[in-house]
C-alpha positions in Angstrom: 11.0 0.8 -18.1 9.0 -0.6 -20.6 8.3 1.6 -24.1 5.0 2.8 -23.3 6.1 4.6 -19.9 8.6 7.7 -18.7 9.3 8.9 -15.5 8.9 12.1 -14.0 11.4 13.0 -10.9 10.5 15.1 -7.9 12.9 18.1 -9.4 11.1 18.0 -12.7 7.4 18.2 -10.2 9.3 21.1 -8.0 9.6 22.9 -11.3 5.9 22.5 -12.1 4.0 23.0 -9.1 6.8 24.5 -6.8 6.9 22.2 -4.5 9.2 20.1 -2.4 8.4 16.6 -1.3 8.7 16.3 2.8 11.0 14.3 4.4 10.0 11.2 7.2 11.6 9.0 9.2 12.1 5.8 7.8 8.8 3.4 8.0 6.8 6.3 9.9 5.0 7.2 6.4 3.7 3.7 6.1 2.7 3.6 9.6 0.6 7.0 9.6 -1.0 5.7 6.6 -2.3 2.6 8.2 -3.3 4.7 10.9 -5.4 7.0 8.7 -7.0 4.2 6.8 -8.5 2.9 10.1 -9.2 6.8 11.6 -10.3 7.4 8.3 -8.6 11.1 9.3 -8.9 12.3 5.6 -11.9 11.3 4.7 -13.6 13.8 2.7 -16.2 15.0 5.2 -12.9 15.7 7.3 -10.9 17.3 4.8 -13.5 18.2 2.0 -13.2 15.9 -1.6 -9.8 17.4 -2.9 -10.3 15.8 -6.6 -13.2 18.9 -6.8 -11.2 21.1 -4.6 -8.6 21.0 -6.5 -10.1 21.4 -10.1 -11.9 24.6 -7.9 -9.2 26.2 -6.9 -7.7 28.9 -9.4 -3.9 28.9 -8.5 -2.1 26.3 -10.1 1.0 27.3 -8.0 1.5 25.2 -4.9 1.9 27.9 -2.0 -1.0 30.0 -3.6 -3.4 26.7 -3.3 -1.9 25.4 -0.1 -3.4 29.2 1.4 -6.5 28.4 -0.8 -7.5 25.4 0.7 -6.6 26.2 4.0 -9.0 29.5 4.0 -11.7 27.0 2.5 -10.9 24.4 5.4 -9.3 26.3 8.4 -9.6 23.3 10.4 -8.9 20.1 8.2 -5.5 19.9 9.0 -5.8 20.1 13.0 -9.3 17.7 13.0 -7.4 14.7 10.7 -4.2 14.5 12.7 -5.8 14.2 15.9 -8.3 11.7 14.6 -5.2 9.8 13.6 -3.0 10.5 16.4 -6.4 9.1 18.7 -6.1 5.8 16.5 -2.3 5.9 17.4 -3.1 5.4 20.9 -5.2 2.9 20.3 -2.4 1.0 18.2 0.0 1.6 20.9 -1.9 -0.6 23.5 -2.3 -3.0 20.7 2.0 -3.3 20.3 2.1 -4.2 24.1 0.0 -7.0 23.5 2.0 -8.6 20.5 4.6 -11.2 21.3 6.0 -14.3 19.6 3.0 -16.3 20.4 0.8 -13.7 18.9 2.6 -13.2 15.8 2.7 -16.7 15.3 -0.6 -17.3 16.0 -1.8 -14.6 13.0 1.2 -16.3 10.7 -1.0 -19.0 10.8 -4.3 -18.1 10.6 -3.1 -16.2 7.5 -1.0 -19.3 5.9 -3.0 -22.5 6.9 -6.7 -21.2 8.2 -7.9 -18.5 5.9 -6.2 -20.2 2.1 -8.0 -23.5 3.4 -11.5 -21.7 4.3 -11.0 -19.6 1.4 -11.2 -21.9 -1.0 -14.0 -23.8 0.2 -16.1 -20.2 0.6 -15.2 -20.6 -3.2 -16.3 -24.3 -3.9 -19.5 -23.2 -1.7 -19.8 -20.6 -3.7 -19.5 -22.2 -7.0 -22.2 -25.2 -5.9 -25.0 -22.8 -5.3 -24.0 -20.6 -8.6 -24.5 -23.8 -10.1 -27.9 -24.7 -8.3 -28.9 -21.2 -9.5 -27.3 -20.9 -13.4 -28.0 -24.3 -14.2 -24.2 -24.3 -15.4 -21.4 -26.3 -15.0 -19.7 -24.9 -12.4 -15.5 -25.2 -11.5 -12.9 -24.0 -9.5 -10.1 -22.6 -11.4 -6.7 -25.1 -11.9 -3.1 -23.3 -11.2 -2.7 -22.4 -14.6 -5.7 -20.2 -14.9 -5.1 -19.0 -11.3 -1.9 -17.7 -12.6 -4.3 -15.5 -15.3 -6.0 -14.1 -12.4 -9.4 -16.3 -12.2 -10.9 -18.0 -9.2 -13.3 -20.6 -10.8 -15.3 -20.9 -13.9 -19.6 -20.2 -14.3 -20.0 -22.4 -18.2 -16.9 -20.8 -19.8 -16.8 -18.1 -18.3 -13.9 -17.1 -15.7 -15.2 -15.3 -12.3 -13.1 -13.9 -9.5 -14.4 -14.4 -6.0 -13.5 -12.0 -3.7 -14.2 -10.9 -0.3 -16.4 -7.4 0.1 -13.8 -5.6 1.8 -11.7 -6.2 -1.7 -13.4 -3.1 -3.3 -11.9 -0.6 -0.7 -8.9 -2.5 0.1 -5.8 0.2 -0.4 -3.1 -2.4 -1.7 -5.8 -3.1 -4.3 -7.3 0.0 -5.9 -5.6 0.2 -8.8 -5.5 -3.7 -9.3 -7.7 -4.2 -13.1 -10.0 -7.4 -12.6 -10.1 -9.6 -15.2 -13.5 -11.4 -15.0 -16.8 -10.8 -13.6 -16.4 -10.5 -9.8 -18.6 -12.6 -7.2 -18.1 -10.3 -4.1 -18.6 -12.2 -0.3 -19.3 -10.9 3.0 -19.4 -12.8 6.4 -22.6 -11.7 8.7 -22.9 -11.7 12.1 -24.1 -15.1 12.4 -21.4 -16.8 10.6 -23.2 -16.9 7.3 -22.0 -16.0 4.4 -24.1 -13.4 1.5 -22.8 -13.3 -1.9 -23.4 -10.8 -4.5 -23.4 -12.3 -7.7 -25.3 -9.2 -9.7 -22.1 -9.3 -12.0 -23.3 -12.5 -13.7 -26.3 -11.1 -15.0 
């Protein structure tokens, strides 16, 4: 642990807030999350916006607020699981369909397909930014990859990045480290790219 950071442990939390982490079977935690994103089950307008609910309630221990919020939302719980257990189904029909072939087929879209038409949605990208800034315009080399940038607008390091990276879960917390250029694919195959960042 590095010198800036210190750990709590779920006994040290029980003490605080009275509470006792629930047990799952293995993977089924990551699963149900996956589900949720794509039900969106607990979404706010589901389940109400608990950073405010939580600074409104007045109990700061954890059965008191657990009865708390489910007076204020008698029916979040029940709505969100079967919004995600609906999604389950769904996901279930989806496993029968997945075979070696499959898998294989989406390694390599992944691998080969989208890191070659990724980087030339980048040098696309960086043409027109050049077109329109007047500036030299570059992809990035490995070295400056490795520091997190995509290409280079004059001196300054940009990150490209599809739309979908601004909600992506595995990515909230990531800090960028340059003015982001932010992509989306339309219906027709084209491609519109925000570049407000840049000015």
């Amino acid at each position: 642990m590095a010198k800036n950071e210190f750990k709590i442990t779920r006994k040290e939390l029980s003490k605080v807030a009275n509470y006792q982490p629930k047990p799952f079977p293995k993977y089924s935690a990551s699963i149900i999350n996956l589900l949720n994103r794509w039900a969106r089950g607990t979404a706010s307008k589901v389940v109400g916006q608990m950073s405010d609910l939580s600074q409104e309630c007045p109990y700061k221990d954890y059965d008191k607020w657990k009865e708390w919020y489910l007076k204020k939302h008698p029916n979040a719980i029940e709505n969100a699981t079967k919004l995600i257990l609906s999604k389950l189904k769904d996901v279930a029909k989806a496993f029968e369909e997945i075979d070696e072939k499959i898998v294989k087929l989406w390694v390599e879209d992944l691998v080969i397909d989208k890191s070659f038409w990724g980087l030339k949605i980048q040098e696309a990208i960086l043409l027109k930014l050049e077109e329109i800034t007047k500036k030299k315009c570059r992809l990035a080399n490995a070295k400056e990859e490795r520091k997190g940038f995509d290409g280079f607008v004059g001196d300054a390091p940009i990150q490209i990045k599809p739309s979908t990276y601004k909600t992506a879960s595995n990515v909230k917390t990531e800090k960028l480290r340059a003015k982001t250029i932010y992509y989306e694919k339309n219906k027709d195959g084209d491609f519109i790219v925000d570049y407000s960042e840049l000015e």
